[in-house]
Backbone as a ProteinNet text record, in pm:
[ID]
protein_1_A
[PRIMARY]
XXXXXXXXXXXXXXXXXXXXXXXXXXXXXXXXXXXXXXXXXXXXXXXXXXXXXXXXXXXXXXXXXXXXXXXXXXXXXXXXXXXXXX
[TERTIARY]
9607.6	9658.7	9793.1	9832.7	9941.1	10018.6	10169.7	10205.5	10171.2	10191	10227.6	10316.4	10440.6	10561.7	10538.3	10444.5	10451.5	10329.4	10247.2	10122.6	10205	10296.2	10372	10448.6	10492.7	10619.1	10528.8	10400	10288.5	10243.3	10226.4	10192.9	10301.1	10457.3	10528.8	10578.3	10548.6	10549.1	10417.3	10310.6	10205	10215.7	10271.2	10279.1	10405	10504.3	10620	10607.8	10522.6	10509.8	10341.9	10260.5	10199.4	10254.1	10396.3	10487.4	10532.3	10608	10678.9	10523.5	10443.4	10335.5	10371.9	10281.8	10225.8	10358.6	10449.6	10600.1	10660.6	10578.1	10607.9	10518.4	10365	10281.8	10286.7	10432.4	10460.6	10526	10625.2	10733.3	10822.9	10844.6	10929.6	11013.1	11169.8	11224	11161.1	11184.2	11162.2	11276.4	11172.8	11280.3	11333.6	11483.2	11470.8	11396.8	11325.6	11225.9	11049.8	11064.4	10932	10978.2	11147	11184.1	11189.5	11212.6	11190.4	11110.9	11002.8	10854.7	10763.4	10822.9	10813.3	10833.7	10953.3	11010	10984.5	10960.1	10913.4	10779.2	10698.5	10559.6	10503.4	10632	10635.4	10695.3	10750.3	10820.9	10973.4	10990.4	11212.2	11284.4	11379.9	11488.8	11554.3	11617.1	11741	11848.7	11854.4	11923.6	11865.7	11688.7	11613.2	11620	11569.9	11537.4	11646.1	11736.6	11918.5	11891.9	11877.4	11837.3	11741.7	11628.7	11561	11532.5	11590.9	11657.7	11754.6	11866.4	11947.9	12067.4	12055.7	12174.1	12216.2	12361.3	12390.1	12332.6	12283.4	12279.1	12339.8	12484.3	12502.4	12431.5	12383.1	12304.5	12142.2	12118.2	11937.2	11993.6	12130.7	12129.2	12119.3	12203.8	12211	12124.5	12035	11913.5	11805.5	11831.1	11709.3	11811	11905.8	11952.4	12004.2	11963.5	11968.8	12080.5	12164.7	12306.2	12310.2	12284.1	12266.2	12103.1	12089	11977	11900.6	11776.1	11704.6	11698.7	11709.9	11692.8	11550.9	11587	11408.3	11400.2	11500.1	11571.9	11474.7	11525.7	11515.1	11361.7	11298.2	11213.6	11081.7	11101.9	10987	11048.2	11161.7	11200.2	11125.2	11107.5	11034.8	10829.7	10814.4	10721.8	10670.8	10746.5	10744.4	10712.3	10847.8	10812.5	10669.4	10635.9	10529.9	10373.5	10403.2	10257.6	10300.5	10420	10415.1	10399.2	10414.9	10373.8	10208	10151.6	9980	9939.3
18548.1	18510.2	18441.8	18368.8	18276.6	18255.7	18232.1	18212	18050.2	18017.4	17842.8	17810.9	17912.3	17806	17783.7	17867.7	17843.3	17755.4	17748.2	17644.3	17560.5	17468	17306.3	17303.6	17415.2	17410.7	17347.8	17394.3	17437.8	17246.6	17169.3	17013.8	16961.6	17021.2	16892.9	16910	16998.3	16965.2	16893.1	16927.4	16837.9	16673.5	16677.2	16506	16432.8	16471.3	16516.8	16420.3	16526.1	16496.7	16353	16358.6	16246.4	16137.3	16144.6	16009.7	15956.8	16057.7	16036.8	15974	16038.2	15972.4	15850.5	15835	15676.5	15612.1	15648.9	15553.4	15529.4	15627.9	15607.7	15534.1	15530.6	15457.3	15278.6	15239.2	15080.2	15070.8	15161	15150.2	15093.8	14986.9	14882.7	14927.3	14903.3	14922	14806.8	14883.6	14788	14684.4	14540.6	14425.4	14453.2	14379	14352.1	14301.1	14193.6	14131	14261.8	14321.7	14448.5	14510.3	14542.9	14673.6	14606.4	14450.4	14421.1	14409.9	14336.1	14336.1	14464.2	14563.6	14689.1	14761.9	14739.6	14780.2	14680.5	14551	14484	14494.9	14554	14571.6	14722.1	14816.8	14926.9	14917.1	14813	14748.7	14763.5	14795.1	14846.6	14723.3	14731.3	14652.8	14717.4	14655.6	14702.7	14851.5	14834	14916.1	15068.1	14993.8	15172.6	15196.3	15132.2	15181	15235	15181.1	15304.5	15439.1	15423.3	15579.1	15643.2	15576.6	15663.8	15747.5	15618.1	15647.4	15764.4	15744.2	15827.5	15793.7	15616.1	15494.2	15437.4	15374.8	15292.4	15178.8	15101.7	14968.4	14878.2	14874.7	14797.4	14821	14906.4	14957.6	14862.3	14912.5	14851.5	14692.3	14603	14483.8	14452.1	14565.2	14558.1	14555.5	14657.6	14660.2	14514.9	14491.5	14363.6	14204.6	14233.1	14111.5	14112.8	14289.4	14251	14287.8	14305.6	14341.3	14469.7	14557.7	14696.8	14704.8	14802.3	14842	14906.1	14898.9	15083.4	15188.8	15277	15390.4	15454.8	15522.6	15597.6	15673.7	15741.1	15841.8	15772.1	15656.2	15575.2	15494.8	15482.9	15440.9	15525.8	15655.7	15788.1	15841.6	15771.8	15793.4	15714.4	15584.3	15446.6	15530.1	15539.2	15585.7	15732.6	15811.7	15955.3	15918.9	15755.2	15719.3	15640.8	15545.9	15519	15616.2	15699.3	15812.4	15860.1	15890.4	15971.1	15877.8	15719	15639.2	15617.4	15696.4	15624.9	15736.8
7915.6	7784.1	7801.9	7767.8	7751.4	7589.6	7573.3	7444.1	7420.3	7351.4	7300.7	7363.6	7349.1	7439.4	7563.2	7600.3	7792.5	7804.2	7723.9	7715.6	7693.4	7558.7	7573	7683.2	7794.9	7891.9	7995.8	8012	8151.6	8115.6	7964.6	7936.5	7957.1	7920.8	7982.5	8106.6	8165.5	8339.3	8442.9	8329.6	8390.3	8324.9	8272.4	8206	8257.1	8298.9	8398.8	8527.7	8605.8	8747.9	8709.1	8610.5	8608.7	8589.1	8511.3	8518.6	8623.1	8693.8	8814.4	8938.9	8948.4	9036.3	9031.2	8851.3	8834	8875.4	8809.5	8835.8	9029.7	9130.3	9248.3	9296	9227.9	9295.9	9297.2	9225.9	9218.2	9322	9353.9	9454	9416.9	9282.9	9264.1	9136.8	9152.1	9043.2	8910	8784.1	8660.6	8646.8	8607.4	8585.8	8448.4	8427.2	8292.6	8179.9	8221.1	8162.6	8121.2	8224.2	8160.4	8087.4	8112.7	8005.5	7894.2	7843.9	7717.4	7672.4	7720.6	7678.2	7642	7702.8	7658.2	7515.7	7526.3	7413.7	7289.4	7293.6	7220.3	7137.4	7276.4	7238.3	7142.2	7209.4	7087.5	6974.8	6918.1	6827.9	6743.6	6852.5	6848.9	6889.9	6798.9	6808.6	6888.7	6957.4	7056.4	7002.7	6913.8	6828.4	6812	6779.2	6752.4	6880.8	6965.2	7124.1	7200.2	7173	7226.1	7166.4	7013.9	6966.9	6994.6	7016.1	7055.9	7220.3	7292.8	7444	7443.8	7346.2	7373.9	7460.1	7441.5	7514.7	7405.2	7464.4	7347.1	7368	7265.8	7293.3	7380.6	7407.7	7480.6	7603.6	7665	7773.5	7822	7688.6	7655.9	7675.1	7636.8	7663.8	7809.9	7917.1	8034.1	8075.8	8057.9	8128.7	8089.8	7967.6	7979.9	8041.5	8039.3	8082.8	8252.4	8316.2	8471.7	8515.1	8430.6	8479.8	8491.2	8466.2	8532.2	8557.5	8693.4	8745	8655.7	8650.9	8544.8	8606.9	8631.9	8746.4	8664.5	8771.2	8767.1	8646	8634	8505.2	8340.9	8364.6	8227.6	8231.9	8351.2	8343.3	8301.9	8360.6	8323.8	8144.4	8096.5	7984.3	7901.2	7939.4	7846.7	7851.7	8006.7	7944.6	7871.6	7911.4	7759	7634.8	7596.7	7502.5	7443.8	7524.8	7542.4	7531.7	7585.1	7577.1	7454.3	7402.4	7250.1	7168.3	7163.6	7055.8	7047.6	7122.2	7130.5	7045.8
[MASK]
++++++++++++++++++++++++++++++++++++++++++++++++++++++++++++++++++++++++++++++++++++++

């Protein structure tokens, strides 16, 4: 028998380490150009997508314009977001 909380704890550690896989099996950091098209395609303005990241905007500009790296951090973040918008 199990509670609920340890059943959603036991899904977001299995959805977790399925991010991190898929996200190792490229090998390649994200360009700026995917992280916009991304975020474009879930349909955020620069503005929602800081909030909902949990960055400021000026950040989300960095990242699509190349001037700062994405780290891995933010990239298994885009897709969290991604699997919770479907």
């Amino acid at each position: 028998m199990s509670c609920s909380q340890c059943a959603s704890a036991d899904r977001a550690i299995l959805t977790s380490r399925k991010l991190y896989q898929r996200l190792g099996q490229t090998g390649q950091a994200m360009t700026g150009d995917t992280f916009r098209e991304r975020r474009e395609f879930l349909g955020y303005s620069q503005r929602a997508f800081a909030e909902r990241l949990g960055l400021s905007e000026r950040t989300i500009r960095y990242y699509e314009s190349g001037e700062v790296p994405i780290n891995r951090t933010v990239e298994l973040l885009l897709q969290a977001v991604e699997l919770d918008e479907k």
